[in-house]
C-alpha angles and dihedrals in degrees: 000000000000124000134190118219114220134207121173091345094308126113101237100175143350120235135191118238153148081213145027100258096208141000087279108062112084121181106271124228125232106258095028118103149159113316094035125122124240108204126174085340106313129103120228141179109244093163113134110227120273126265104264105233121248112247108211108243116236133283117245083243099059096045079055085057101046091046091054099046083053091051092050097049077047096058096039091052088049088055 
C-alpha cells in the first residue's frame, strides 16, 4: 500500500507499506502525491500552477531561414 506521510495538513513523502508506521501516514489515494493537502480527511491539490515556462523567441537568423525556406515552397507552388 502507499501512504502518504503528513506534516501540518501537507503531504511531505510517500512511503510503501502493509501498515501505517505511525499516526501520520494515512493510505494514500491514486492520483494524490507530495505537496497535496489533506484536509478533514480528503486529500486535495493546493498546489498553485506551475510557472509556464518562457520559449526563446527566435534569432534574426532563423526567421531568415525560415523566410527563405517559405520563398522557396512559394516559388515552387507558382511554377
Amino acid at each position: 500500500m502507499n501512504f502518504a506521510i503528513v506534516e501540518d495538513c501537507v503531504v511531505v513523502n510517500v512511503a510503501v507499506s502493509d501498515s501505517p508506521l505511525a499516526d501520520n501516514w494515512i493510505e494514500l489515494p491514486d492520483g494524490a502525491g507530495i505537496g497535496w493537502s489533506y484536509i478533514d480527511g480528503e486529500f486535495v491539490d493546493l498546489r498553485p500552477d506551475p510557472e509556464p515556462t518562457p520559449v526563446a523567441a527566435p534569432t534574426k537568423e532563423e526567421l531568415l531561414a525560415q523566410l527563405q525556406a517559405l520563398q522557396a515552397q512559394i516559388t515552387a507552388l507558382g511554377e
